[in-house]
ZAMARGU-4260 file (C-alpha; in steps of 0.2 Angstrom, whole numbers, plus 5000, padded with zeros to 4 digits):
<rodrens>
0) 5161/5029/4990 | 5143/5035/4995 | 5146/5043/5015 | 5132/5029/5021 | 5141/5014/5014
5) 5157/5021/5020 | 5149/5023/5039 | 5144/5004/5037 | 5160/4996/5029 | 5152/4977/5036
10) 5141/4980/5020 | 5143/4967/5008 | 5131/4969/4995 | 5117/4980/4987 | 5099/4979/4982
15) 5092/4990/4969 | 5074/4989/4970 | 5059/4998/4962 | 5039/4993/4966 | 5030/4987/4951
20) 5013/4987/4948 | 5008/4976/4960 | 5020/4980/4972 | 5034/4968/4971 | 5049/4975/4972
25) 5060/4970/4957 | 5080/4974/4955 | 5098/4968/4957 | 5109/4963/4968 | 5126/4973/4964
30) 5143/4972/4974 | 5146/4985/4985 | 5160/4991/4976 | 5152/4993/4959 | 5137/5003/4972
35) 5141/5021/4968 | 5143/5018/4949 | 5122/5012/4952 | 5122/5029/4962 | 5129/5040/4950
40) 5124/5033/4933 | 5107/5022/4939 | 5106/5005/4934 | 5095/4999/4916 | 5082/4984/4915
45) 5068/4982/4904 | 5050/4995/4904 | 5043/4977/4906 | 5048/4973/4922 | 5040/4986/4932
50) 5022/4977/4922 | 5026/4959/4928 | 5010/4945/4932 | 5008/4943/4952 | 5020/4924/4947
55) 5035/4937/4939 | 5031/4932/4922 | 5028/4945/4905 | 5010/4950/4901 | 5005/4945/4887
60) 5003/4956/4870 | 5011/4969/4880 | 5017/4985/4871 | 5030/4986/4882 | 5038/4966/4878
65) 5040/4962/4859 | 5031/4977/4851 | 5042/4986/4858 | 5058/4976/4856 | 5059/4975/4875
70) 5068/4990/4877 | 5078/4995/4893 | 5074/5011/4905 | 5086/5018/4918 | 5084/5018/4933
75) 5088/5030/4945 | 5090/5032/4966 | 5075/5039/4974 | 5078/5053/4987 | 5079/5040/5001
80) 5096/5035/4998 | 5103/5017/5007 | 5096/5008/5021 | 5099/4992/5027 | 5092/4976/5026
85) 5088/4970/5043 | 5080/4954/5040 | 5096/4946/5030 | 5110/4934/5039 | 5123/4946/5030
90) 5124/4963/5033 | 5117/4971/5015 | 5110/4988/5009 | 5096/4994/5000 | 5093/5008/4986
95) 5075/5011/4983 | 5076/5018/4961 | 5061/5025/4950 | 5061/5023/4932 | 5065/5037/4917
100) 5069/5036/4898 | 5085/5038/4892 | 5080/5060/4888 | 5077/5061/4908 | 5056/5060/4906
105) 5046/5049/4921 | 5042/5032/4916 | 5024/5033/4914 | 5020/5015/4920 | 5030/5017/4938
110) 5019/5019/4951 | 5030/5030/4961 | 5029/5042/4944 | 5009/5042/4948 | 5012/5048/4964
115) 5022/5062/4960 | 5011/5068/4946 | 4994/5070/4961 | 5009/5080/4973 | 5009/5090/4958
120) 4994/5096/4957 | 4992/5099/4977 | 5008/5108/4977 | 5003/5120/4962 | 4988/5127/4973
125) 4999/5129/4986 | 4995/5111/4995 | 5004/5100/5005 | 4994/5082/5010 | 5001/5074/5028
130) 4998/5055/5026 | 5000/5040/5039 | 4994/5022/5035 | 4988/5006/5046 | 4998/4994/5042
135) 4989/4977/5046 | 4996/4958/5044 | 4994/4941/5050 | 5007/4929/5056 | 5005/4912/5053
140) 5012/4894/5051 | 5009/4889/5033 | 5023/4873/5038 | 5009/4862/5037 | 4995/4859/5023
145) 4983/4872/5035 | 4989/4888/5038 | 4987/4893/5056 | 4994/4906/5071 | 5012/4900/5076
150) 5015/4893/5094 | 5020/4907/5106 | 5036/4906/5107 | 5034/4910/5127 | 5021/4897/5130
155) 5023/4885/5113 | 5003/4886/5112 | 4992/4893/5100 | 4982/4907/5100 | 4965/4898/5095
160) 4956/4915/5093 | 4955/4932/5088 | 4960/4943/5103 | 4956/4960/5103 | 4970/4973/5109
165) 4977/4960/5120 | 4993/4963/5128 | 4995/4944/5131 | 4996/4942/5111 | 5008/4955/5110
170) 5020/4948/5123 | 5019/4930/5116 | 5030/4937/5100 | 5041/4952/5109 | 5055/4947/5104
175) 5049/4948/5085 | 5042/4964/5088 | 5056/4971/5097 | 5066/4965/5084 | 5054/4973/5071
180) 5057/4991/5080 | 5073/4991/5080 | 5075/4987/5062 | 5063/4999/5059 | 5072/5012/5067
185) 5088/5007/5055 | 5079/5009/5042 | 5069/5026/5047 | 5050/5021/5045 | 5041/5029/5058
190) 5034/5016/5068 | 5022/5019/5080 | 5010/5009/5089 | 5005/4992/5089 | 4991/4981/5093
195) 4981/4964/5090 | 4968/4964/5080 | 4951/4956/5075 | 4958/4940/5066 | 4969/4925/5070
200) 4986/4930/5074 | 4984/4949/5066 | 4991/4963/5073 | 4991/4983/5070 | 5006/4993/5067
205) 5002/5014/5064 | 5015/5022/5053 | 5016/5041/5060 | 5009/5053/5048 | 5020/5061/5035
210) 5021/5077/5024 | 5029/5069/5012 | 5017/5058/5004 | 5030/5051/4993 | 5042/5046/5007
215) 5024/5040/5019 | 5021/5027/5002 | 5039/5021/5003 | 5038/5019/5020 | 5022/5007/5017
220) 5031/4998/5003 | 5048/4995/5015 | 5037/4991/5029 | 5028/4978/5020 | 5044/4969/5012
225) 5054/4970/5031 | 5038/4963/5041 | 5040/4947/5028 | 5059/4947/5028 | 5061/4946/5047
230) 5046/4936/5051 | 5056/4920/5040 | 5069/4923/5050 | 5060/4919/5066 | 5051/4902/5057
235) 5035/4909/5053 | 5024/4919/5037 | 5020/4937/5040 | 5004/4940/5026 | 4996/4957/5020
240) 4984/4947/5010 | 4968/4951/5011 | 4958/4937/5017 | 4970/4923/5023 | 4956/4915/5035
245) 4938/4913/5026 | 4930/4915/5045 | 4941/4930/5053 | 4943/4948/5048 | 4953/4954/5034
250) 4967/4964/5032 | 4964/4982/5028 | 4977/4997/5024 | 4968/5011/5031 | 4974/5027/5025
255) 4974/5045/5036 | 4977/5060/5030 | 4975/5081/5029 | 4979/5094/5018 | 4992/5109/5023
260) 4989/5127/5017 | 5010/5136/5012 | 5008/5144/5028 | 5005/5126/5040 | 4988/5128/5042
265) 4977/5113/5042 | 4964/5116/5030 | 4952/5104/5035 | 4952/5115/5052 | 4938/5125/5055
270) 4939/5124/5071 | 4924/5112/5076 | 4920/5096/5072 | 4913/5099/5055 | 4929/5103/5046
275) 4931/5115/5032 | 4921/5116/5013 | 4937/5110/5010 | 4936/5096/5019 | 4920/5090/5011
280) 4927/5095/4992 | 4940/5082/4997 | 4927/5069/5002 | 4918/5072/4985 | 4932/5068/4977
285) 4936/5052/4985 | 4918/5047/4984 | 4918/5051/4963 | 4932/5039/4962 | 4928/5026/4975
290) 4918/5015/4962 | 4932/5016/4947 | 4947/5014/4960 | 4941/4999/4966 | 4952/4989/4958
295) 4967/5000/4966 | 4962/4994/4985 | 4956/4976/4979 | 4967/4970/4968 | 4968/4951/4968
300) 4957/4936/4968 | 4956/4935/4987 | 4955/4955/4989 | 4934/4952/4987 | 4934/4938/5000
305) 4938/4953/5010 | 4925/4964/5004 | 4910/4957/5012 | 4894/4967/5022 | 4898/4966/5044
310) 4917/4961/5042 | 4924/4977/5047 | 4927/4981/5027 | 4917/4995/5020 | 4906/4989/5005
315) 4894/5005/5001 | 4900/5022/4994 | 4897/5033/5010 | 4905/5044/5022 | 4902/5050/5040
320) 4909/5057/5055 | 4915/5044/5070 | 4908/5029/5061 | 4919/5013/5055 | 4907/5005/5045
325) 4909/5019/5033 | 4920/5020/5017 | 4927/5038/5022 | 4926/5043/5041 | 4929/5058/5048
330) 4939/5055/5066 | 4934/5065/5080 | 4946/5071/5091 | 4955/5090/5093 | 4949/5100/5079
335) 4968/5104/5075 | 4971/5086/5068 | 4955/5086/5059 | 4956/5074/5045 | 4948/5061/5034
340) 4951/5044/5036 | 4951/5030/5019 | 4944/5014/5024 | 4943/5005/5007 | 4960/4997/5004
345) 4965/4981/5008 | 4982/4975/5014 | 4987/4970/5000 | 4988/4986/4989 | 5004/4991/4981
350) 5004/5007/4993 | 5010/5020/4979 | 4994/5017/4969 | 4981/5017/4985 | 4991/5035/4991
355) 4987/5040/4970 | 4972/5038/4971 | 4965/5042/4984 | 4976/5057/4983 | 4970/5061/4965
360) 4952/5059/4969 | 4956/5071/4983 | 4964/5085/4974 | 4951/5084/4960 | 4936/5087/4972
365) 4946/5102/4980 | 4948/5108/4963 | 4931/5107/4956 | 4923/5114/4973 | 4912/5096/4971
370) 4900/5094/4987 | 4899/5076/4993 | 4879/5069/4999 | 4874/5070/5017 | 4884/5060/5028
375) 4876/5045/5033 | 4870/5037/5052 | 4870/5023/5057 | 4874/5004/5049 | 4882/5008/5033
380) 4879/4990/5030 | 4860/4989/5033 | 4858/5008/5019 | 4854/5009/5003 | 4871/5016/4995
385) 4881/5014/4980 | 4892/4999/4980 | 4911/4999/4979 | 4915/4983/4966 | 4909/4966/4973
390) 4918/4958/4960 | 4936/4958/4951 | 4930/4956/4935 | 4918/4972/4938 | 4933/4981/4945
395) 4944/4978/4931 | 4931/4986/4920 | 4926/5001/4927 | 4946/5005/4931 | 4949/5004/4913
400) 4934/5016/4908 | 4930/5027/4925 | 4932/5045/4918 | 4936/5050/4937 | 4952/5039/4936
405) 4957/5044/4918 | 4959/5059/4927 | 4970/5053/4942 | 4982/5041/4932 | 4991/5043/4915
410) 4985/5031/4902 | 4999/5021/4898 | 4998/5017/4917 | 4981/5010/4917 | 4980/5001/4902
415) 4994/4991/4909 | 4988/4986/4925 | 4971/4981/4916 | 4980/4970/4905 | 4990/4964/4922
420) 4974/4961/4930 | 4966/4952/4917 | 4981/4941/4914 | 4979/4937/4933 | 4962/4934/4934
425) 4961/4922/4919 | 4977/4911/4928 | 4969/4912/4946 | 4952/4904/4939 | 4962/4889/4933
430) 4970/4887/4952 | 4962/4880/4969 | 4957/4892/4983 | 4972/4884/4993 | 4982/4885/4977
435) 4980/4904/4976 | 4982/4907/4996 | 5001/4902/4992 | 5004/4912/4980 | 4998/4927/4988
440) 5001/4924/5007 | 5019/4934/5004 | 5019/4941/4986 | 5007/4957/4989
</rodrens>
């Protein structure tokens, strides 16, 4: 038996699970003692499952359903290995898998695939990216017919407001966020610090960075499904959604990162607070593909409630140095951490295809030497810039012809989640605002 189940012999069961295209984690439950044959051989469901509708249903006129006779793919363990599952009454471990075909060849419509391919390309010029992500999410009392902050579980009030980096919110729900820690420390995400943020009952959770921009995605993914799992079992909703409260901020998934030279250097380092011509090549690139990546960091009906001028969301194609309401900021801050900072993305993205692309666009700007505009002063709210997608329709549209992200992810890839996204968008226009708020206050 693997070495990790055998050091936690109270395990029960097994979870294989791979992240679809919208981020949902899809899989088995296997018995412990059938764990190693999962282990050594993989495990086998259908191409299809890993292109499933935001309710877990087919999409329709998919190559990969009857065309195609539904065929199966193997699945395989990731490099992760088991963890456990924290937020479950019985003790029970996962195994994060990846999709192949049966001759050994990636599964072209995995996200984690598309990831892979962009490290690629950074790792044949020599190339390493060092990512960390802010992980925002809400928790609320969706017990009744209008969603609201839970009662403290110190006091038994409600938190009636946003409350800015206050320690008093923080300690009204210590015991979830000890608890939350801890499980994060059994799982090995990195963890670091937290905070309250702009909207009702939303809080801040920094994931330290990462030179393994696979292993910083996974992390995202895990963190997201263990945030829902444990905040169930302390009688409440935890919810990445993008816009749960039409009159409080949203929730965004803010994504750092640099770039390593084989030696360790930071090439975005120049030593000042300019960065490198690297550094600017790599904002070129993100800017290139900001417009045709939209629907990558809003992908859902209520992703463009979110995406709104003065709500602390970024709406304009821009960059700048020190400047939140920009789409790429540069931090300040020792030269030696110098890096650029992605602001698009909602919380609800599936975390493999927000680290693609903006990885992607990245790497393509660095190789094509591209030079981004000035960096902007200022409001970016109150300039005349390019806009990232206002709608999901728009968004849609230009993912599916954007020549920059033809470039970044492998056909069969987007021609799927186009046909995903369209099979969403046309069910979603049939359902109230309430209606779609439950469905995706814990799905993305």
């Amino acid at each position: 038996m693997n070495n990790w189940l055998r050091k936690n012999p109270a395990v029960r069961s097994v979870r294989v699970a791979a992240a679809d295209l919208n981020g949902q984690p899809r899989g088995k439950r296997i018995p412990t003692r059938f764990a190693d044959k999962a282990l050594e051989d993989g495990t086998r469901f259908p191409f299809s499952v890993l292109n499933l509708d935001i309710w877990g249903e087919d999409i329709e006129d998919s190559p990969l359903v009857m065309e195609s006779g539904d065929k199966d793919g193997v699945l395989r363990a990731t490099e992760r290995g088991f963890m456990p599952m924290p937020w479950l009454e019985n003790p029970t471990a996962l195994l994060p898998i990846w999709m192949y075909h049966d001759d050994g060849r990636p599964f072209a419509g995995d996200p984690r695939h598309a990831l892979n391919a962009v490290l690629k390309r950074f790792k044949d010029k020599g190339l390493t990216p060092v990512c960390a992500v802010e992980m925002e999410f809400f928790l609320i009392d969706d017990s009744g017919r209008k969603l609201q902050v839970p009662p403290s579980p110190r006091s038994g009030k409600r938190r009636q407001a946003g409350d800015i980096l206050s320690m008093r919110a923080l300690d009204q729900f210590d015991n979830f966020f000890t608890e939350l820690y801890d499980a994060c420390e059994e799982m090995d995400i990195p963890a670091d610090t937290a905070i309250s943020e702009a909207g009702l009952g939303q809080f801040e959770i920094n994931l330290m960075h990462c030179d393994d921009a696979l292993r910083a995605a996974d992390d995202a993914w895990l963190f997201k499904m263990l945030v829902k799992g444990l905040a169930r079992k302390h009688g409440f909703a935890a919810s990445f959604m993008a816009k749960p409260y039409p009159d409080y901020a949203g929730n965004g998934l803010h994504m750092h990162f640099s770039v390593l030279d084989e030696e360790g250097n930071n090439v975005f380092d120049n030593g000042g607070p300019e960065g490198t011509d690297i550094l600017r090549h790599a904002v070129a690139g993100c800017l290139s593909a900001m417009q045709g990546s939209g629907l990558i960091f809003a992908p859902h009906a209520n992703s463009y409630d979110r995406i709104v001028p003065d709500a602390h969301a970024p709406t304009s194609v821009c960059w700048a140095y020190e400047n939140r309401t920009s789409s790429i900021r540069i931090p300040s801050g020792s030269h030696k951490a110098r890096r650029i900072e992605h602001r698009v993305a909602g919380g609800d993205v599936n975390p493999y295809l927000m680290l693609t692309a903006v990885l992607g666009a990245a790497i393509g700007g660095i190789e094509d030497a591209a030079q981004p505009p000035a960096p902007i002063t200022g409001n970016a709210y109150s300039l005349d810039l390019p806009q990232i997608p206002g709608d999901w329709q728009s968004a849609i549209d230009m993912f599916e012809t954007d020549p920059v992200v033809a470039r970044i992810f492998p056909a069969d890839l987007i021609r799927n989640l186009v046909m995903t996204k369209r099979q969403e968008l046309r069910d979603m226009a049939e359902l109230s605002p309430e209606e779609q708020v439950e469905i995706y206050l814990e799905t993305v």
